[in-house]
C-alpha positions as CSV (number, residue, x, y, z in Angstrom):
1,X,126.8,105.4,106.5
2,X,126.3,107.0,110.1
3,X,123.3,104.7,112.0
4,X,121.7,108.7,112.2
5,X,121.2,108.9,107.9
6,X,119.6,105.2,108.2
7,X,115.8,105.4,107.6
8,X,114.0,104.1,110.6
9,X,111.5,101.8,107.9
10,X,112.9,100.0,105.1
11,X,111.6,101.2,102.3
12,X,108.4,99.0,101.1
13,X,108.6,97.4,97.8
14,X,105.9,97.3,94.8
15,X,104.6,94.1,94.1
16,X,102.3,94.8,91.3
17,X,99.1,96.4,92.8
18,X,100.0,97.5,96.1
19,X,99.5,101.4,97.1
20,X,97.3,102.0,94.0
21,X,94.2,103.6,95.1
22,X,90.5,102.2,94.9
23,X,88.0,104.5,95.9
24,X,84.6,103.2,97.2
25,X,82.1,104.2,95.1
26,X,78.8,102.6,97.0
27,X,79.0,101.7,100.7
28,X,77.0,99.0,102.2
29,X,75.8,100.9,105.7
30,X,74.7,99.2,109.0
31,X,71.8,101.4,111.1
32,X,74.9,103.5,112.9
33,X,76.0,104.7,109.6
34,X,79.1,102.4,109.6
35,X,80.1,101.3,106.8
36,X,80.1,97.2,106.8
37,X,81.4,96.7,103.0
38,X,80.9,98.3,99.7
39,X,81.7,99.2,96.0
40,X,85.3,100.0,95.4
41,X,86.6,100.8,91.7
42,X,90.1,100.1,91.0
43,X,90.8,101.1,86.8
44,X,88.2,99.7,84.9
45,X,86.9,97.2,87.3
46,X,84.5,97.0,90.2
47,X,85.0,95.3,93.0
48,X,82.8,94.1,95.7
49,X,84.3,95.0,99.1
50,X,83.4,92.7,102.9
51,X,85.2,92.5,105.6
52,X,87.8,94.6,104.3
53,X,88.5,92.0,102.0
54,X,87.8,91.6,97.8
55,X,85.4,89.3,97.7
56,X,84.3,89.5,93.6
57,X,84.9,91.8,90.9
58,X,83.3,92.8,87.6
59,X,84.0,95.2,84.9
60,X,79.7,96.2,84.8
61,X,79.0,98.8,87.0
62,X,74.9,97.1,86.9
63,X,76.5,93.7,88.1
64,X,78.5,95.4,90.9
65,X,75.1,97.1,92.1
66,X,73.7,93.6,91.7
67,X,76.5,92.0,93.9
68,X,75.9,94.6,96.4
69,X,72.6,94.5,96.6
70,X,72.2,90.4,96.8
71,X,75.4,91.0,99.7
72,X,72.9,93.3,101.6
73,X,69.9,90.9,100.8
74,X,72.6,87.8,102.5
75,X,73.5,89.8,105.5
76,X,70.7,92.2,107.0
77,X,68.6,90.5,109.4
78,X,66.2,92.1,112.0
79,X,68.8,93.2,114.6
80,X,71.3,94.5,111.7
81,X,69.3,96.3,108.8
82,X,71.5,96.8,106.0
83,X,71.2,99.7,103.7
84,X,73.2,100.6,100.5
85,X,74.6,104.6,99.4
86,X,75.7,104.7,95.5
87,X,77.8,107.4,94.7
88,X,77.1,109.0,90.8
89,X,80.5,107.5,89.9
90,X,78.6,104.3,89.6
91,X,75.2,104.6,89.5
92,X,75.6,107.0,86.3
93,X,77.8,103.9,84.0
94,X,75.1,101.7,85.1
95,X,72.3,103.7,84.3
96,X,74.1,104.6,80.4
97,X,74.5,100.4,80.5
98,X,71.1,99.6,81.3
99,X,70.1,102.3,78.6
100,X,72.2,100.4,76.5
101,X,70.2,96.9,77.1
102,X,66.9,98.9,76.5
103,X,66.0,99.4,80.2
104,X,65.3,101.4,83.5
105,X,68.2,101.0,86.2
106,X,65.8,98.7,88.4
107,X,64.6,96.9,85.5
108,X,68.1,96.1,84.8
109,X,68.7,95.2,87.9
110,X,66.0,92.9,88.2
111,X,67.4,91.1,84.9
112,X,70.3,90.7,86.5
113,X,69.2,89.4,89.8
114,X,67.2,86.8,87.9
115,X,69.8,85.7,86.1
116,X,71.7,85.2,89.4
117,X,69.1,82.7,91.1
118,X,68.8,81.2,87.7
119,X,72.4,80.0,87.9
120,X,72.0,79.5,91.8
121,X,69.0,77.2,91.2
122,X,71.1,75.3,87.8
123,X,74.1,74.9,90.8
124,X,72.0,73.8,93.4
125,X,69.8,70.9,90.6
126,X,73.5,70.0,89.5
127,X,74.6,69.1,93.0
128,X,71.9,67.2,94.2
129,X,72.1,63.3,94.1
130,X,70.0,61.7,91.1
């Protein structure tokens, strides 16, 4: 084959999920408007995006609220305010699954944050010396 018909780039391979798409569907915003980390969904999953890296996932779109909001909560301080933008895409299936449980989208939300430092508090008695 002439060295002209060569492609310049090998081709890339698929290894399993590479190239598919995951749109954000909540961003976690810094003052400026940029965007520091957010809510990507990638089939039926959620997953919880910092630092341009996954850092959790979860198939409830309430939990993936949750995660973000606890992940603004960790890193806002006073000289970097955090704020969080939820698109309908997930603020709707977590409304219909806190409907589901009986309750409002910030009750459910609460429930879930409880639950959280519940199991932070049972993690933090378990690793303390007796």
């Amino acid at each position: 084959m002439p060295v002209s018909s060569r492609p310049r780039h090998p081709r890339r391979r698929s290894d399993g999920d590479s190239g598919r798409s995951m749109p954000a569907v909540a961003h976690l915003l810094a003052a400026d408007d940029r965007i520091v980390g957010g809510v990507a969904k990638r089939d039926d999953e959620y997953a919880l995006v910092l630092g341009g890296r996954v850092i959790a996932s979860t198939d409830s779109a309430g939990m993936a609220i949750a995660m973000l909001r606890h992940a603004r909560a960790t890193l806002s301080n006073d000289d970097t305010p955090l704020s969080i933008r939820v698109a309908p895409a997930l603020e709707t299936p977590a409304t219909l699954e806190a409907e589901a449980a009986g309750l409002t989208l910030e009750a459910y939300l609460a429930v879930l944050e409880a639950e959280r430092v519940e199991r932070s508090d049972d993690r933090d008695a378990a690793s303390r010396p007796q």
